[in-house]
BAKOLVEX-514931 format. One record per residue (C-alpha): residue number from 1; x, y, z. Coordinates in nm, 4 decimals. Layout:
BEGIN
[NUM; [X; Y; Z]]
...
***
This chain:
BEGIN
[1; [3.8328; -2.4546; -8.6122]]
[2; [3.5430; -2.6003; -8.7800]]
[3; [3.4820; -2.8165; -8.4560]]
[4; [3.4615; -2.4644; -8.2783]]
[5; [3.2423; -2.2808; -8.5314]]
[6; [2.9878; -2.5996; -8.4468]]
[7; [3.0425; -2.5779; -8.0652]]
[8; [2.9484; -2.1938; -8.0753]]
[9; [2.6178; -2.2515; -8.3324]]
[10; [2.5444; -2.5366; -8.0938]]
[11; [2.5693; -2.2828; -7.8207]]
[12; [2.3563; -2.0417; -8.0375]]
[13; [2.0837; -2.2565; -8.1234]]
[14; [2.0357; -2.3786; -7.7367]]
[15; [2.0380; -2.0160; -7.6377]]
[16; [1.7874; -1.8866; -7.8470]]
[17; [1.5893; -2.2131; -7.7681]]
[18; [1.5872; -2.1500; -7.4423]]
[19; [1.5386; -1.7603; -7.4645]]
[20; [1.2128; -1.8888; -7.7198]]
[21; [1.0481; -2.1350; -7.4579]]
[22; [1.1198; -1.8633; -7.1475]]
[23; [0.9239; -1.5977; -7.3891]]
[24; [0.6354; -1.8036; -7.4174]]
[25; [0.6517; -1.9482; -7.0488]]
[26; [0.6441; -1.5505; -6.9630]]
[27; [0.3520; -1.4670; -7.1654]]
[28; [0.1564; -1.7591; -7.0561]]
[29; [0.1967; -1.6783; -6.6292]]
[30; [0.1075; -1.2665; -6.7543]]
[31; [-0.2184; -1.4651; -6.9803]]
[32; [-0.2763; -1.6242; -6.6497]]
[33; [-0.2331; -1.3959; -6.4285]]
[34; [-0.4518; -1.1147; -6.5640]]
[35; [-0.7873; -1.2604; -6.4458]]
[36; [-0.6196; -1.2565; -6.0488]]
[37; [-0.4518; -0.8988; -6.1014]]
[38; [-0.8063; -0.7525; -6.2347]]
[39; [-1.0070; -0.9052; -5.9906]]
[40; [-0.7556; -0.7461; -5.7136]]
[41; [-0.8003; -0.4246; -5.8884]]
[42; [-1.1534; -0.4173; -5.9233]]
[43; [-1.1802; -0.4912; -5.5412]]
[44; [-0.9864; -0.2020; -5.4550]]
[45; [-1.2040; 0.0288; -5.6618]]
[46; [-1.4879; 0.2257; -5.5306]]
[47; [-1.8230; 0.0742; -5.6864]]
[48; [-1.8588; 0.4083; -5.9294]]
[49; [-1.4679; 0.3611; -6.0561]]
[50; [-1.5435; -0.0381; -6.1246]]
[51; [-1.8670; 0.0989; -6.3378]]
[52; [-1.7375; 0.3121; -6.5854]]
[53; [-1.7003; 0.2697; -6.9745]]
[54; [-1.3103; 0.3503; -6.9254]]
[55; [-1.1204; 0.0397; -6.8118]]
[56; [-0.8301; 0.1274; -6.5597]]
[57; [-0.5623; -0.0878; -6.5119]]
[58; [-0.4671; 0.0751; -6.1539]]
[59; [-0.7537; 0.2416; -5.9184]]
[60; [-0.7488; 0.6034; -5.8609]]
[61; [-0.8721; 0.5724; -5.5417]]
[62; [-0.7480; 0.2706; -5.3967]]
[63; [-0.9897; 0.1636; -5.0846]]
[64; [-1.0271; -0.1554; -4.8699]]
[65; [-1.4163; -0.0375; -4.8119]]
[66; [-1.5405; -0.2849; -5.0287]]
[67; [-1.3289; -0.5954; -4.7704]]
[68; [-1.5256; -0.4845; -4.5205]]
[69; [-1.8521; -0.4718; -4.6914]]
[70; [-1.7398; -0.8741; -4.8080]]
[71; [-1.6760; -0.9379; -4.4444]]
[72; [-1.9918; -0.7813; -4.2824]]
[73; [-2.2107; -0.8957; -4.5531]]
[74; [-2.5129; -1.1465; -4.4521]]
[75; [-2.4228; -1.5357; -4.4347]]
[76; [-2.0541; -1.4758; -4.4910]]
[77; [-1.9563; -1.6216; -4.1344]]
[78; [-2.2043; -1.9030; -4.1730]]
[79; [-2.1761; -2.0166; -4.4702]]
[80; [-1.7815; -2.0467; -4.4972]]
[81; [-1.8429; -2.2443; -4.1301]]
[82; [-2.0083; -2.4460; -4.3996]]
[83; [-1.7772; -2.4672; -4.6622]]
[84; [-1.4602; -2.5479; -4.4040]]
[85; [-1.7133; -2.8530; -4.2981]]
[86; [-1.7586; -3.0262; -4.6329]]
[87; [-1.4574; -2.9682; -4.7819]]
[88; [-1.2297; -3.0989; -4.4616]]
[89; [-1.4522; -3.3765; -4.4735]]
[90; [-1.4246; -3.4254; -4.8492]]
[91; [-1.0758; -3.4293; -4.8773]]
[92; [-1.0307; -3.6626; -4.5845]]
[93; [-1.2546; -3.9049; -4.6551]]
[94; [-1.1761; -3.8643; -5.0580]]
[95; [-0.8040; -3.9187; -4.9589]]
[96; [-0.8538; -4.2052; -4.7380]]
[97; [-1.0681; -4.4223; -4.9044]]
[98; [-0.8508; -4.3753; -5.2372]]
[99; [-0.5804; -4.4891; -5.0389]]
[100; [-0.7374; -4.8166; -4.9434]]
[101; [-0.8926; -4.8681; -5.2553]]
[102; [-0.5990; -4.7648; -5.4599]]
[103; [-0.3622; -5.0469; -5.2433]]
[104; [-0.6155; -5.2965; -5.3480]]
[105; [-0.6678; -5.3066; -5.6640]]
[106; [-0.3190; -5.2517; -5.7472]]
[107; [-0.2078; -5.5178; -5.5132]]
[108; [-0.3951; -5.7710; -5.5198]]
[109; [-0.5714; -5.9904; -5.7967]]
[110; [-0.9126; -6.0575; -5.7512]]
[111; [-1.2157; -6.1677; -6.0116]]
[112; [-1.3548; -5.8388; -6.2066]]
[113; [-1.0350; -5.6272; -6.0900]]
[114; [-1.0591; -5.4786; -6.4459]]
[115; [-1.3824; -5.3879; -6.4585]]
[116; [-1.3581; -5.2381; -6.1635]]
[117; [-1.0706; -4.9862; -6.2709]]
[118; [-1.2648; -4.9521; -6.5935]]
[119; [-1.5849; -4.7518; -6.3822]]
[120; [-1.3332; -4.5636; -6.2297]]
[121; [-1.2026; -4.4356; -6.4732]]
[122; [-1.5468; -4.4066; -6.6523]]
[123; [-1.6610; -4.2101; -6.3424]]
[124; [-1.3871; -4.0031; -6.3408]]
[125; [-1.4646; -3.9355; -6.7287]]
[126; [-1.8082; -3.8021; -6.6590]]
[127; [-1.8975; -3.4178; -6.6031]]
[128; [-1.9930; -3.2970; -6.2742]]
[129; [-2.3521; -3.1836; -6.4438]]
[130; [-2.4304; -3.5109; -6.5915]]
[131; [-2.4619; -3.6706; -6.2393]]
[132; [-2.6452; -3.4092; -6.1021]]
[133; [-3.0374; -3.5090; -6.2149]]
[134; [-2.9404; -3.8951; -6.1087]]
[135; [-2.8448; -3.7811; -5.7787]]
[136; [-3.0572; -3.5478; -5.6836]]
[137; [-3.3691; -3.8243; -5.7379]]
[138; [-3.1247; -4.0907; -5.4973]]
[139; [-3.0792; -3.8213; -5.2746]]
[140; [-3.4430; -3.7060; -5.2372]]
[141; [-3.5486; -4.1064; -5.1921]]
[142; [-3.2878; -4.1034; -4.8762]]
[143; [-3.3861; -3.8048; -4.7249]]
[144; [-3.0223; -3.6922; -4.8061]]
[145; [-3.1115; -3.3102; -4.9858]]
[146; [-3.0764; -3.0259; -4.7271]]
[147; [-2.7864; -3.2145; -4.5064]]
[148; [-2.4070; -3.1995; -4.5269]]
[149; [-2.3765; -3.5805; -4.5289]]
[150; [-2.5254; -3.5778; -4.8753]]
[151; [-2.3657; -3.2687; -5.0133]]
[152; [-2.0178; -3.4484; -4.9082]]
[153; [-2.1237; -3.7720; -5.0753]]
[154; [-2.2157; -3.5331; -5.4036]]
[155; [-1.8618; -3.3815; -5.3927]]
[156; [-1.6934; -3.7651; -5.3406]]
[157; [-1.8659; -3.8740; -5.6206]]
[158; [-1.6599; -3.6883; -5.8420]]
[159; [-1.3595; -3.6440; -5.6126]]
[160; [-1.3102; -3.9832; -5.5121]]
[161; [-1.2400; -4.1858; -5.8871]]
[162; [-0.9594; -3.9393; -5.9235]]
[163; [-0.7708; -4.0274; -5.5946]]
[164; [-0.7969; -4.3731; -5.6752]]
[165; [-0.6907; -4.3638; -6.0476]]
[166; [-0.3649; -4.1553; -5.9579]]
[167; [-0.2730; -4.3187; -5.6443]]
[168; [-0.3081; -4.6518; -5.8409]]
[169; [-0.0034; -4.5211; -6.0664]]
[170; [0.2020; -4.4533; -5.7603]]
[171; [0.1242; -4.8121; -5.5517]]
[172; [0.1644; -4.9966; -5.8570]]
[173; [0.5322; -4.8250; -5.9415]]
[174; [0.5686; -4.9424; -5.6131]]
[175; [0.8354; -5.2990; -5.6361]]
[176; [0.6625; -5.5561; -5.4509]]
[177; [1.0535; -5.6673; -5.2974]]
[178; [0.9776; -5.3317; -5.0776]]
[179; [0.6939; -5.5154; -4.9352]]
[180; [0.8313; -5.8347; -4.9321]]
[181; [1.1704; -5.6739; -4.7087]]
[182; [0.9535; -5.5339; -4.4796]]
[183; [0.7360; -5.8603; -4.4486]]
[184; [1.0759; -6.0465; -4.3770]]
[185; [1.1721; -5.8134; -4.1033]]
[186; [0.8419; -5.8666; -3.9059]]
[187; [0.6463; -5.5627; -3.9921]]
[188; [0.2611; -5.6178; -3.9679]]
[189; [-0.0287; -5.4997; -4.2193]]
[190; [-0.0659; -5.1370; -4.0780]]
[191; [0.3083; -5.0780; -4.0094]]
[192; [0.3733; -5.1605; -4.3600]]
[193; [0.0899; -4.9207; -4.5389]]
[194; [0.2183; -4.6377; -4.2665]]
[195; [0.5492; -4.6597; -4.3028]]
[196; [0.6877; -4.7857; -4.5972]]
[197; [0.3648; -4.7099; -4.8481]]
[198; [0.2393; -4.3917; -4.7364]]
[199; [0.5588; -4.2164; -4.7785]]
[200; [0.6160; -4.3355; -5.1266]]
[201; [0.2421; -4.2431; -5.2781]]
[202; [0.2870; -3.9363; -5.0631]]
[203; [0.2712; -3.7212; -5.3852]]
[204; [-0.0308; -3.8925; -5.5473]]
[205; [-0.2053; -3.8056; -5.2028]]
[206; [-0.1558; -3.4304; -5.1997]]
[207; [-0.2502; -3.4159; -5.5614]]
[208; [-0.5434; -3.6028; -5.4718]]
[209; [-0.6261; -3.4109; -5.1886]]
[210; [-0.5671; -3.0840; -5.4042]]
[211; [-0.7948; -3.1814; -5.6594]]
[212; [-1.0963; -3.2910; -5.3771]]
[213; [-1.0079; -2.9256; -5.2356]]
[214; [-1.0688; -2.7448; -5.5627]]
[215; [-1.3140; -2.9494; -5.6600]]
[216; [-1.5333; -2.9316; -5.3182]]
[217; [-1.4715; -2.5368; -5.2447]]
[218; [-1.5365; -2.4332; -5.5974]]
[219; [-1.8749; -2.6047; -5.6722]]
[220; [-2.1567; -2.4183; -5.6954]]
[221; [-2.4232; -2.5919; -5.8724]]
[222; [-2.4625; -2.9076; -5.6495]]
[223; [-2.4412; -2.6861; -5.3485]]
[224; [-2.7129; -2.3984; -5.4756]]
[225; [-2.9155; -2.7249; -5.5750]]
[226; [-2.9223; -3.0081; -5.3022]]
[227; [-2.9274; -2.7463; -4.9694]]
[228; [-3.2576; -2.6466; -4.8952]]
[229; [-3.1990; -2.3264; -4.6480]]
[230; [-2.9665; -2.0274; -4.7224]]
[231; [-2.8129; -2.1158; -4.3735]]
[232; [-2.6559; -2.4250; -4.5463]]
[233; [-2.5268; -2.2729; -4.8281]]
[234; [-2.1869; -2.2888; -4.8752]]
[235; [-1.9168; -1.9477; -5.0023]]
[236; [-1.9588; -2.0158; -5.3813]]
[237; [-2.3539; -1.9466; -5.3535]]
[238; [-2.2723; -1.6751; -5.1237]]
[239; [-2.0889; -1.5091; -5.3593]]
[240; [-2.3753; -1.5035; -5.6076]]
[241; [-2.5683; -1.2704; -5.3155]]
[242; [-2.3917; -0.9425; -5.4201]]
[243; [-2.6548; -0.9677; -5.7511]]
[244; [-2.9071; -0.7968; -5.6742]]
[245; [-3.2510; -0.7519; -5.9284]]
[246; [-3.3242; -0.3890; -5.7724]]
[247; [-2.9656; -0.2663; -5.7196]]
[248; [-2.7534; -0.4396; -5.9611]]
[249; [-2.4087; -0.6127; -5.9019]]
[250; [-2.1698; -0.4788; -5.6925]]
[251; [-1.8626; -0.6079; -5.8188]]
[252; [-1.6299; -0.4076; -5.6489]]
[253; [-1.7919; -0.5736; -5.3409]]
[254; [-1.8044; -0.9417; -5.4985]]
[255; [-1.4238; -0.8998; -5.6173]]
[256; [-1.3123; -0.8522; -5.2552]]
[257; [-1.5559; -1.1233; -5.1518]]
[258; [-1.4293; -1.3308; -5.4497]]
[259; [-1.0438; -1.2569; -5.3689]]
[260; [-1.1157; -1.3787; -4.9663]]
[261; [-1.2871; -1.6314; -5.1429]]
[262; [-0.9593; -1.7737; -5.3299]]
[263; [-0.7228; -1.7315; -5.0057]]
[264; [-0.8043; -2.0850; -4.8637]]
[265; [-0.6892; -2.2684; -5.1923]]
[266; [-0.4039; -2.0413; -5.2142]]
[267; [-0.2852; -2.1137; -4.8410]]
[268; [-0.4190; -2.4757; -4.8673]]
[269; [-0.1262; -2.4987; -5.1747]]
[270; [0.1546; -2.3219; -4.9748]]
[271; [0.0834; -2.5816; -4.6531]]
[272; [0.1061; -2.8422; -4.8798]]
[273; [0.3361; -2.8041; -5.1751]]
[274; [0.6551; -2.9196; -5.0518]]
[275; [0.5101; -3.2590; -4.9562]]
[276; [0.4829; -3.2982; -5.3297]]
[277; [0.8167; -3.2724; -5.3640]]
[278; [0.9679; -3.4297; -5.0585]]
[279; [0.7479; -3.7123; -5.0999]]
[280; [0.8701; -3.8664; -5.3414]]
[281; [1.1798; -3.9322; -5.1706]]
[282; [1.1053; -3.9433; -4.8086]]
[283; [0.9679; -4.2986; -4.8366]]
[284; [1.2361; -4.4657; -4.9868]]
[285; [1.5031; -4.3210; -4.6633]]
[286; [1.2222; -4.4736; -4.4028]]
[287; [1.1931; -4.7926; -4.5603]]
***
């Protein structure tokens, strides 16, 4: 009996446990997920209804006007042209490179390996902001400010030290008898990074090429600063066009263009999220 009476407050004490830790899991996503739901509702709002002293929590009358004003609004076209440019470029070249450099310096041994990781991981340390002085004067010597090819080689400079430091972790869990199998049964350099590596770091390349996404499609600062013509801007520094000194802000207009603006990195996720998952397995059955 008294095993029982333990069993059940064992029971008890896991249940209200796990009842605590769902509580506060649910009141984190709703502490989250206010900023999206308001900036949903604001877009839907008619510009006088977003004004007003009153907060509402649902429009009166809901309208789509304000999408289309987003849509049809000068540079929109253009300048996400431009964004879908640097960031594809980003995150492939970001993802690549890591790759390569990740598989070397967590393979092989080689004089001032640790230094090496040691400025990545210093670079990856630094803020976005603190680089941006430096490299703006390197940029301006080599004729780099106003083109894509530098604004791309701004955005690897803080999104490349990340792919390499966590696709180190996942070569380096890597056993070496994996390599050393496929050696023995004739398969060459490229084969073996193809088909027996990629699949394993799999993972540590869509987080990798999540993070160069965010990090390239968000930025404003470096984009507003090193591109010389509106017609290179890029959709963060378009969004900043709905201020206006004479008018004011129309935010029911800038919501809509803000939620269009978040669509890519939501669909970008979707395409991409079960290869973070299926990854980590998938390489293993190949090899």
């Amino acid at each position: 009996m008294l095993h029982a009476r333990g069993t059940r407050g064992t029971r008890s004490t896991a249940t209200r446990g796990r009842l605590l830790s769902n509580s506060l899991a649910v009141v984190f996503c709703l502490v989250w997920l206010f900023p999206v739901y308001w900036m949903v509702n604001t877009a839907l709002k008619p510009r006088s209804e977003a004004l007003t002293a009153t907060p509402h929590f649902w429009p009166a009358s809901p309208t789509l006007h304000n999408f289309d004003v987003a849509l049809n609004r000068t540079g929109f076209w253009t300048n996400l042209g431009n964004s879908l440019l640097v960031v594809g470029a980003t995150v492939i070249v970001a993802v690549v490179l890591g790759m390569f450099a990740a598989a070397a310096v967590s393979r092989f041994r080689f004089r001032g390996r640790r230094t090496v990781m040691v400025a990545i991981l210093v670079a990856q340390m630094l803020p976005g902001t603190a680089l941006l002085i430096p490299t703006f004067l390197v940029f301006n010597e080599a004729g780099l400010l106003g083109t894509y090819t530098g604004l791309v080689l701004a955005y690897l400079a803080l999104a490349l030290p990340f792919s390499i430091w966590v696709m180190r972790g996942f070569f380096a869990a890597i056993p070496v008898e994996i390599e050393e199998a496929a050696r023995i049964d004739g398969a060459s350099t490229w084969q073996m990074l193809w088909k027996i590596l990629f699949p394993l770091v799999l993972p540590g390349v869509v987080a990798s090429s999540i993070f160069a996404f965010i990090a390239a499609w968000n930025d404003y600062l470096i984009a507003y600063t090193f591109m010389k013509d509106r017609g290179q801007y890029t959709l963060p520094v378009w969004l900043a066009s709905f201020t206006n000194p004479a008018s004011g802000t129309d935010y029911s207009a800038q919501m809509a263009g803000s939620v269009i603006f978040s669509l890519p990195v939501v669909v970008f996720f979707l395409l991409i999220q079960r290869k973070l998952v299926s990854g980590m397995s998938a390489g293993a059955v190949k090899g």
